[in-house]
C-alpha positions as CSV (number, residue, x, y, z in Angstrom):
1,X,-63.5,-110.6,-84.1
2,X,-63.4,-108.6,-87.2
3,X,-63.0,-105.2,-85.2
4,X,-60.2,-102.4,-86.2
5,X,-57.1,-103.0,-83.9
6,X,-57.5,-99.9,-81.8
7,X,-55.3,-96.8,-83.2
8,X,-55.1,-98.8,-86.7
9,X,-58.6,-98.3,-88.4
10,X,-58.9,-95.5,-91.0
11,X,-58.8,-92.7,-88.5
12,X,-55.6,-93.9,-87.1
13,X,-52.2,-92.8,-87.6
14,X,-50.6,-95.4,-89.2
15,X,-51.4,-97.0,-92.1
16,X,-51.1,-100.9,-93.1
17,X,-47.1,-99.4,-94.7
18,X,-46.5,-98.2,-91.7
19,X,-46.8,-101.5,-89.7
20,X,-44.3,-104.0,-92.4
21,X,-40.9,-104.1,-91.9
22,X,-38.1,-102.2,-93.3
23,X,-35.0,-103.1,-95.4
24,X,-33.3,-102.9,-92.0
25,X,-35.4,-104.9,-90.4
26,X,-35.5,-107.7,-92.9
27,X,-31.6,-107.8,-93.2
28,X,-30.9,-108.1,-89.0
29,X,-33.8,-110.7,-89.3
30,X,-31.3,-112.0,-92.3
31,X,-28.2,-112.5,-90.5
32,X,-30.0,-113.2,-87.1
33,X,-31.2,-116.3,-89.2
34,X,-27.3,-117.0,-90.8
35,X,-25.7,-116.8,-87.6
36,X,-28.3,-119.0,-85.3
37,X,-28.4,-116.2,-82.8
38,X,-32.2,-114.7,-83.4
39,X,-33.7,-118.3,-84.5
40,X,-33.1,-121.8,-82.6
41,X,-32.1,-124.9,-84.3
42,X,-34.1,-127.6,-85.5
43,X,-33.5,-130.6,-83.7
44,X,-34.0,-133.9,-85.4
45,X,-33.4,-132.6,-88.9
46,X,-30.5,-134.3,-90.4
47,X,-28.5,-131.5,-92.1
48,X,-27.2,-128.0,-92.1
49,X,-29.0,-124.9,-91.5
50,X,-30.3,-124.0,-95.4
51,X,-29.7,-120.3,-96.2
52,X,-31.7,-116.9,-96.5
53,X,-31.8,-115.9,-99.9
54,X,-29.7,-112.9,-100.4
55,X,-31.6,-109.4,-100.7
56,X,-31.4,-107.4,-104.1
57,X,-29.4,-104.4,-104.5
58,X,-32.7,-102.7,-105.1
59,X,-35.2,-100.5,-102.8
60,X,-37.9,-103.3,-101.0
61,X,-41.6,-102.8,-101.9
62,X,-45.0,-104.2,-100.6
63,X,-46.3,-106.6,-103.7
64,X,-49.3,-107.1,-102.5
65,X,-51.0,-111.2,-102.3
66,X,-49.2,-113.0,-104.5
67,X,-51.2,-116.3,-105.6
């Protein structure tokens, strides 16, 4: 516990950037979660599936923790 993942520490060759998703990414994970087809349903709750918020027209960036 508390080791560098192998590959990933500050010799490695990618860096923490490297490793979040992209705009792609984050928009098939979108519609996968519109459409049912990537995430399952919740069974028991008594209502329609709520909906991703839509993605801004602008370039995605990292923000950091956000508390």
């Amino acid at each position: 516990m508390g080791q560098p993942l192998e590959g990933f520490g500050l010799a490695g060759d990618a860096s923490f950037l490297d490793l979040l998703p992209g705009r792609a990414e984050i928009e098939q994970a979108r519609s996968g979660w519109m459409t049912s087809a990537r995430f399952g349903d919740v069974h028991g709750y008594d209502g329609g599936r709520l909906s991703a918020p839509a993605l801004p027209p602008v370039a995605l960036k990292p923000r950091g923790r956000v508390c």
